[in-house]
N, C-alpha and C positions, 0 to 999 in steps of 0.2 A: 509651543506647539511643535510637534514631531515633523519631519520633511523628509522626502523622497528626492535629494539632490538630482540634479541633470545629472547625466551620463558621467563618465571618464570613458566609458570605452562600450561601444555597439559593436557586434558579429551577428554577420546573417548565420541562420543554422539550416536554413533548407526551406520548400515548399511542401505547407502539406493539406490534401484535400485543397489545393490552388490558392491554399493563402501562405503570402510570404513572409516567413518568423524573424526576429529578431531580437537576441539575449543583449539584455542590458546591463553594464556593471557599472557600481557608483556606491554612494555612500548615502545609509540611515541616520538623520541625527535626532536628536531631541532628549527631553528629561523624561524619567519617569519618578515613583516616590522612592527608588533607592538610588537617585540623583542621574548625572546626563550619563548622555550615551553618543558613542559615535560609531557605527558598525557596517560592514559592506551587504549589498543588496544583491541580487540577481533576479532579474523581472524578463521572461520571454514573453514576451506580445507580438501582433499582427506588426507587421511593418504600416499598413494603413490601421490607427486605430479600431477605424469605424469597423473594418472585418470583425472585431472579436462579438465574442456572446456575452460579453458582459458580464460573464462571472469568473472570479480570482480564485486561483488554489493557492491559499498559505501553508508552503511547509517547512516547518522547523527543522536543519537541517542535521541529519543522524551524523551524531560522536567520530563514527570511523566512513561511512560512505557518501556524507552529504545529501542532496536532493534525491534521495532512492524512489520517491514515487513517479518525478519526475524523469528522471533515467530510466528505471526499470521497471517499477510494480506497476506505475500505469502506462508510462511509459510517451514515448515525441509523440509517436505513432496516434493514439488516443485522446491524447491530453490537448494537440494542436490541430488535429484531424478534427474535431469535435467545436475548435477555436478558443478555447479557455486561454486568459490568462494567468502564467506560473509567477508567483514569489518566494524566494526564500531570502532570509535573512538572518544574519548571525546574532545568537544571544547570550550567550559562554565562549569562554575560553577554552573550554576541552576540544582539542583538537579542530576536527570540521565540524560542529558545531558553532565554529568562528565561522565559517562559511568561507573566507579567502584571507589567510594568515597574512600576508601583505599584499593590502590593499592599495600601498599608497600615501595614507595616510594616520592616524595615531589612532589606534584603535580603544577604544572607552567603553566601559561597563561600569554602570555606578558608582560614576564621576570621576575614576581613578583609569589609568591607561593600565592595561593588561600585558599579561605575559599567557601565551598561545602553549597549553601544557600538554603532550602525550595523549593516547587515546586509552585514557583509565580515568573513569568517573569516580563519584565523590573524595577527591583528593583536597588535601587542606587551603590550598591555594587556588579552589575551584572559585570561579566567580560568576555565576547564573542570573539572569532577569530576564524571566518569562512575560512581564510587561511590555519589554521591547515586541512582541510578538501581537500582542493585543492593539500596544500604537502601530505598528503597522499594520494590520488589519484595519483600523480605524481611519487612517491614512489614506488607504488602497480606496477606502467607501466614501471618505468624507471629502476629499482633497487629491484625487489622481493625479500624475502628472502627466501633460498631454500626451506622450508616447506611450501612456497606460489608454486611454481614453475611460468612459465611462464604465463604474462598475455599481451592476447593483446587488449584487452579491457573493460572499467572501463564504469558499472553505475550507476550514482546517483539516490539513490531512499530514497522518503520516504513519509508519511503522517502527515495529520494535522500539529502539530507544527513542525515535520521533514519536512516534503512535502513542508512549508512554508519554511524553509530554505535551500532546495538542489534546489525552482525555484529561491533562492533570488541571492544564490551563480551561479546562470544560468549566470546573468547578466552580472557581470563585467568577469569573469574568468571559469567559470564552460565549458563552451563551449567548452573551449581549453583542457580540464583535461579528462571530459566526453565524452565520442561516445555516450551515450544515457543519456538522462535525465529523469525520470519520478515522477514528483510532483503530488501528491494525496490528496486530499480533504484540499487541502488549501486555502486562501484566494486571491482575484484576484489579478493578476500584468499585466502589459498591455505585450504585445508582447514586444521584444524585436528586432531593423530591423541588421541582422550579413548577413556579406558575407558568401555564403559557405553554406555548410546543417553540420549544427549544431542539429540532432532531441530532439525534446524535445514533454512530452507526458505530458497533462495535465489532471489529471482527477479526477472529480467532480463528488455529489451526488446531487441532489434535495435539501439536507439539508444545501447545500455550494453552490446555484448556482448563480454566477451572471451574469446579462442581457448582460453587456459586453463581455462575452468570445463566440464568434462566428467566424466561419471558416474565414477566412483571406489569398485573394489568393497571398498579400502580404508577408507574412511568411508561406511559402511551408516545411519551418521545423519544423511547431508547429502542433498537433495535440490536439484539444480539443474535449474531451467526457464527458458527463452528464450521470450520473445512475437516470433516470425518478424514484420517489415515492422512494431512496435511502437515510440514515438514513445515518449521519455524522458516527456513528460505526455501520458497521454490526451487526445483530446477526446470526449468525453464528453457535448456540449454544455452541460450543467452544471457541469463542469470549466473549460471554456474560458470559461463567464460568470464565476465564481468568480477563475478568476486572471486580472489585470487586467495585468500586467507592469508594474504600476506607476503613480505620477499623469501621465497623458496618453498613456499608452503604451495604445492601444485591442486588443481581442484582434482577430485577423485574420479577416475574412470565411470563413464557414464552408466557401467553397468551398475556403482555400486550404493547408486545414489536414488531417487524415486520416482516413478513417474508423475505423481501426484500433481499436476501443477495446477496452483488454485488461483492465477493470475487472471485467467479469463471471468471466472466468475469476481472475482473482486471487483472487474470493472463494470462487470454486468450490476454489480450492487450499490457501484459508485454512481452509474447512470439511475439508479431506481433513487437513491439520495440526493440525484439531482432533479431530478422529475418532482421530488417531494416537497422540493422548497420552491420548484417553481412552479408548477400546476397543483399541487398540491394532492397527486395521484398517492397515493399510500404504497410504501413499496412493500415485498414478501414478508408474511410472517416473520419472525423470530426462529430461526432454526438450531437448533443445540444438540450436543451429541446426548446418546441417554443413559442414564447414572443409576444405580443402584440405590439401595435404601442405606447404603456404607458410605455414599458419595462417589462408588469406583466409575468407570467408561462400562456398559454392557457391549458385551464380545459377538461375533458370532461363532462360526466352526471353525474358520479360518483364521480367528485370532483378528476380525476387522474390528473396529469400532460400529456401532449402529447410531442411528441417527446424525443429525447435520445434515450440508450440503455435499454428497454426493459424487465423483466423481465415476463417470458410466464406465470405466475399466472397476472401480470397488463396485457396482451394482452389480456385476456381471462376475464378481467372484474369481477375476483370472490370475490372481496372486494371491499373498500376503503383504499389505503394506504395514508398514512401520514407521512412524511418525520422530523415531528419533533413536540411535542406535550411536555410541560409543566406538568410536575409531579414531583418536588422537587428532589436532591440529584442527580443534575447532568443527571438522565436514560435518561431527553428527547435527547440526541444524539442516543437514538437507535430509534424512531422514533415509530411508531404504526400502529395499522389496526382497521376496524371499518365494521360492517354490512357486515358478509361472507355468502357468497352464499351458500343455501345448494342443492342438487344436488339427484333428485328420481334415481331409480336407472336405468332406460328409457333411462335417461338424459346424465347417466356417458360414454357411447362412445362415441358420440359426444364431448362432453367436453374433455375429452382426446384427440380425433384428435385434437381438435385444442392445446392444449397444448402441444402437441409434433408435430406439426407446427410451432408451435414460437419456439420452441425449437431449431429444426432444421433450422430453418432461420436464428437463432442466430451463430449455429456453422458455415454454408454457410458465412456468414457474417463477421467470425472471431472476434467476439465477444462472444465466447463460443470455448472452447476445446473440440475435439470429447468428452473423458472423462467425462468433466463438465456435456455436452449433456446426456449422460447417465444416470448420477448418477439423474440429474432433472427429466426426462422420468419414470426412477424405483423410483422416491418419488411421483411423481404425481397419480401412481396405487398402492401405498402401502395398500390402504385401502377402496376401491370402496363401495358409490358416493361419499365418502372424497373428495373435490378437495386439492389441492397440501395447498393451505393455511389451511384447515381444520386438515391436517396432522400434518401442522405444529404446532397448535393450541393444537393439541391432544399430545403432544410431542415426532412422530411417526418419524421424520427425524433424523438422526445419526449426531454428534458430524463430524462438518467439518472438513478435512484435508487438 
């Protein structure tokens, strides 16, 4: 049977919302059927167990940045504010997907001690078991250890290269380990048909969209959402400081990058998939960008995408966004803007209603946290006739949390 060893090493990480955190490192071991394992963990929890809500976010930790949901996409702020417990644990050898290259101790994947390879995937000396991921989710449910304290529910989350492998792990076994699934900007897999409500939330940007993910009244446990003019990585500005693209590879001036940040809604749609497993509240339709009878994105005048989720600077027409644009060293994943509106000063109450129209439709809609709503509403008047993307351009919006 699989084990969640005691510690090697505890660090407080802060209070938040008045409960006090603490990241735990140590070691996974057990077998699965491509034989043992031995791997490092990372478990942030309540310092007093009893504070948590009792449910676990398992994420598989992405190839070049590690715990990215817990870092950034949903972030300390959200994730601990809320009280959830985080897990992630290493299940390959490609790079941080080890999760801590020296841990300590001899690191093992299917039975055999590994060599910790570069951050380039399918290379011949890759060594993957996506089981370790399932026994520790099963772990986390069946057998906590008492600085986890009680968990009665486990979800798989994660993006891009994680995202792609907590929907892969959906497939054969995820179903049964997970009460919630949510895969984030990864690459398409077809539905899967399971007895039973199994939920699973899948969600895409503009820069990841493909023509086949559309509502399906055959699988009532999937939910698919599109971020209309969204950028494979937000920026977020706190995003954009965070990923460096590497030694010397500087992030791109804020002007040339997008405002599109689809962070706040994501969390608003991770609370809708938390609500769903535990009250059993149905979260928003199925939102998807809309597609042609070619399969193409339908455009508007400005070259926007139509349909999806929304962002109330794209309702409001005050740009051209673009979801992914060609400029060397990796940047085009944050995507761009092009031709911003500029706004007399006649012009700026009007423009404001409707931005804080869309706004509010978006919260109605739950697609937006009251909170999120706000914080969009006071950056949209930071600096009248700025419109919200002008703001953003001037570098007048705060470091996301």
């Amino acid at each position: 049977m699989s084990s969640i060893k005691a510690p090697t090493r505890s660090e407080k990480i802060g209070t938040f919302n008045g409960i006090a955190y603490v990241r735990h490192h140590g070691q996974f071991v057990g077998q699965t059927e491509g034989g043992r394992f031995a791997v490092p963990y990372q478990i942030t929890a309540p310092a007093n167990p009893a504070e948590g809500n009792q449910t676990g976010v398992l994420e598989p930790p992405h190839f070049t940045s590690g715990p990215i949901a817990r870092d950034v996409f949903l972030g300390p702020q959200f994730l601990f504010g809320k009280a959830y417990v985080h897990c992630s644990v290493g299940f390959s050898n490609v790079f941080k997907r080890i999760l801590n290259p020296n841990p300590g101790f001899t690191l093992i994947i299917k039975g055999k001690p590994i060599t910790v390879l570069p951050p380039i995937l399918d290379q011949p000396q890759e060594v993957t078991d996506y089981n370790i991921l399932r026994q520790c989710a099963l772990a986390l449910k069946q057998d906590p250890p008492p600085f986890v304290g009680r968990i009665k529910r486990i979800c798989g989350i994660g993006f891009s290269d994680s995202g792609e492998i907590v929907h892969e792990v959906y497939k054969p076994f995820g179903h049964k380990v997970f009460d919630l699934t949510f895969a984030g900007t990864a690459p398409y897999l077809a539905p899967v048909k399971l007895s039973g409500q199994h939920p699973i939330i899948v969600f895409n940007t503009e820069a990841d969209f493909d023509a086949r993910v559309v509502a399906n009244p055959a699988f009532p446990q999937y939910r698919f959402y599109t971020m209309a003019a969204g950028a494979h990585i937000p920026d977020a500005v706190l995003t954009r400081l965070v990923f460096t693209g590497g030694p010397g590879i500087p992030a791109p001036a804020i002007a040339g990058t997008s405002p599109m940040n689809w962070l706040p809604m994501l969390r608003a749609l991770f609370a809708a998939g938390d609500q769903w497993i535990r009250e059993g509240k149905q979260p928003p339709a199925s939102a998807t960008l809309k597609i042609n009878a070619q399969g193409q994105i339908v455009r508007d005048a400005r070259l926007n995408a139509l349909g999806g989720i929304r962002h109330p600077a794209l309702e409001t027409g005050e740009a051209r966004f673009i979801a992914s644009i060609v400029r060397g060293n990796g940047w085009e994943a944050f995507g761009a803007y092009g031709d911003p509106k500029r706004l007399k000063a006649s012009e700026f109450p009007q423009y404001f209603s409707s931005f804080k129209k869309a706004t509010e439709a978006l919260v109605a809609a739950r697609f937006l946290l009251p909170a999120g709503g706000d914080r969009l509403i006071r950056e949209a008047q930071l600096q009248p006739p700025n419109t919200y993307t002008l703001n953003y351009m001037e570098g007048l919006l705060l470091p996301d949390d």
